[in-house]
N, C-alpha and C positions, 0 to 999 in steps of 0.2 A: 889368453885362451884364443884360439883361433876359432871364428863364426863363419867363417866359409863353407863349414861343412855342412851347415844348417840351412842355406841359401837355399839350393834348390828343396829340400823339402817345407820352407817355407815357403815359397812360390806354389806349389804346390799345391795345398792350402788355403792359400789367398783364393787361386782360380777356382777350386772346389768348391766354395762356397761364392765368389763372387759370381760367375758364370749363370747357377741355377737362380740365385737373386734377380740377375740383368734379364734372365728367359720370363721369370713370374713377374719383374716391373714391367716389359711390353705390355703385359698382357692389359693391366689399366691406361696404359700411356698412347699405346698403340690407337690406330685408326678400326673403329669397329664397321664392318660392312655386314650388309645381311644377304646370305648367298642366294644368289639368282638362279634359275634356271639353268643357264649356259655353264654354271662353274659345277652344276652336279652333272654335266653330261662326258662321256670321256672320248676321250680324242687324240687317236694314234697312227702317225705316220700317213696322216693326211686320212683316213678312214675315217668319217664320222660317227657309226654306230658298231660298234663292235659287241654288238650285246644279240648278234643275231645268233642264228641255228650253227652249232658247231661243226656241221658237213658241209657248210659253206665251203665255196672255192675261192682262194686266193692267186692273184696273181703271182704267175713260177717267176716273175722279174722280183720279188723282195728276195726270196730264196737263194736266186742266183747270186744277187747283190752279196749279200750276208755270207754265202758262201767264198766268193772271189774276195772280201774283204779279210776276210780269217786266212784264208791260202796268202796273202797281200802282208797279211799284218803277220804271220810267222816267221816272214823271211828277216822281218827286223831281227829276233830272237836269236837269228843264226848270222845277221850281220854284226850284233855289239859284239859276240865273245872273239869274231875274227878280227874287228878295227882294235879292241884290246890286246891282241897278241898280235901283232901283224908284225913285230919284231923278229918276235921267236920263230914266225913261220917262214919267213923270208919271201923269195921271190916263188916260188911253189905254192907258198899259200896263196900271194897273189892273184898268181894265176888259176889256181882254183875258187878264189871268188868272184873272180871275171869269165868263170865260165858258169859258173853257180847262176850269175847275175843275168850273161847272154839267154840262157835257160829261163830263167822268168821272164825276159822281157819277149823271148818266144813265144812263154805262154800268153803274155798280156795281148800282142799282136795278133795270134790266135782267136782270143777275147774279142777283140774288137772285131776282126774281121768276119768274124760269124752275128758279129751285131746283138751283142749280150747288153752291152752299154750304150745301147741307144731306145733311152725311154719314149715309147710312141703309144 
């Protein structure tokens, strides 16, 4: 009889039950601290209290940031499915992701040049 079949749903199994045992033994083995001050206060992006008046004004440089980062990080999206096909497209596709690319880096020297990334 072949038991290979059985392997991964024993592993399975094993980690099921092993896993939540290894979480619940930290919990006596573990180092116990008692929490301070500083670990209940919260702290983001360099801002220390973020528990103030919701009409607050924030700085338009996170915004911008967050923004050029999403426009930054799309192009990846539109660069894997061309380096994957970059056979089938031949020298045209080529060329149209070296003008895709000119065009960003358009924009990015644009970016700079109006001093978007220059945190002051």
């Amino acid at each position: 009889m072949n038991y290979n079949f059985y392997l991964p749903l024993t592993i399975i199994i094993i980690l099921s039950v092993l896993i939540p045992f290894l979480f619940h033994l930290s919990r006596y083995i573990g180092e116990k601290s008692k929490p301070t001050g500083a670990i209940n206060q919260s702290y983001e992006s360099g801002i220390k209290k973020t528990y103030k008046d919701s009409f607050e004004r924030f700085n338009i440089k996170y915004y911008l940031v967050a923004i050029i980062f999403v426009i930054f990080d799309v192009e990846i999206l539109f660069m894997f499915p061309w380096a994957v096909t970059l056979r089938e497209t031949g020298i045209l596709g080529l060329f149209e992701m070296f003008a895709f690319m000119t065009l960003l880096l358009a924009g990015l020297i644009y970016i700079y040049k109006k001093g978007v990334l220059k945190w002051s």
